[in-house]
C-alpha positions as CSV (number, residue, x, y, z in Angstrom):
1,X,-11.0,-4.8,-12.8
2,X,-10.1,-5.6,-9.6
3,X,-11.6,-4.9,-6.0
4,X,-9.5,-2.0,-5.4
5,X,-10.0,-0.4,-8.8
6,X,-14.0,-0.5,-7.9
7,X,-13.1,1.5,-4.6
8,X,-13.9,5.4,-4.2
9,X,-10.5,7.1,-3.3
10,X,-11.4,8.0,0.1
11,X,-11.5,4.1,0.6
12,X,-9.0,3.3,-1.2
13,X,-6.7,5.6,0.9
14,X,-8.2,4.0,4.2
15,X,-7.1,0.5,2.8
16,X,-3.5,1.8,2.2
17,X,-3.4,3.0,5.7
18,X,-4.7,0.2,7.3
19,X,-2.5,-2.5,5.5
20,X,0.5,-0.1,6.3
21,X,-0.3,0.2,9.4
22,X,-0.2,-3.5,10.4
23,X,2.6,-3.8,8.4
24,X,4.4,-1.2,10.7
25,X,3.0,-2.3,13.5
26,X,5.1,-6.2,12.6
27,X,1.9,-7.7,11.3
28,X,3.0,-8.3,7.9
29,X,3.0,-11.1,5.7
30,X,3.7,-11.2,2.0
31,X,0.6,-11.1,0.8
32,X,-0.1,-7.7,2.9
33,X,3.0,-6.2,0.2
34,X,1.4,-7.8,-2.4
35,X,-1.8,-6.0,-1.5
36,X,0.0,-2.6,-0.7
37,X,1.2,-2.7,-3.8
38,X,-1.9,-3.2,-5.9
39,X,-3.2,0.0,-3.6
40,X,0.0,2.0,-4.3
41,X,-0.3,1.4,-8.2
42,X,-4.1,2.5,-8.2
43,X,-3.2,5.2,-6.3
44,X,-0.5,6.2,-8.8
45,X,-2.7,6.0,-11.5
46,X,-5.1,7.8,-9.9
47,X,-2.7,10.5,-9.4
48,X,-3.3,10.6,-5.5
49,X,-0.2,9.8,-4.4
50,X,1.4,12.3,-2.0
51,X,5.1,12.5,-0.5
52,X,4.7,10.3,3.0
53,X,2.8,7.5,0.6
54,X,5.8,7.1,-1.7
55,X,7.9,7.8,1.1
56,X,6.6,4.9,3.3
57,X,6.4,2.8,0.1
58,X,9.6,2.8,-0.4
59,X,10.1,1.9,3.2
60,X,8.2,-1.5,3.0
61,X,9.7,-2.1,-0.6
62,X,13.1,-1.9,1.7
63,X,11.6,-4.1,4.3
64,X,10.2,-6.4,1.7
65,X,13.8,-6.7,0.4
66,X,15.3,-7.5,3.9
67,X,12.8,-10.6,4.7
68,X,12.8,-12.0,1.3
């Protein structure tokens, strides 16, 4: 189990926002989409997933592409 599957949702949502929000803000490195993506599939499992989170998933998954 990792340390985001231990996480309470609220937390867990905190954790997406604050990695995708230094990603946004040109933070970023590799491993920050690496971790975004571990929160995103938790999420999804979880099913807690709204719109704007797939939305801006698919946003870094673009940007991800674009600086590989």
């Amino acid at each position: 189990m990792t340390f985001y599957e231990k996480l309470p949702n609220d937390l867990l949502i905190a954790f997406y926002n604050e990695v995708n929000k230094n990603i946004h803000n040109g933070v970023s490195t590799k491993k920050m989409y690496y971790e975004l993506g571990i929160i995103y599939s938790i999420m999804s499992q979880r099913g807690i997933m709204n719109q704007s989170c797939k939305e801006e998933a698919n946003d870094v998954q673009t940007m991800e592409n674009y600086s590989a």
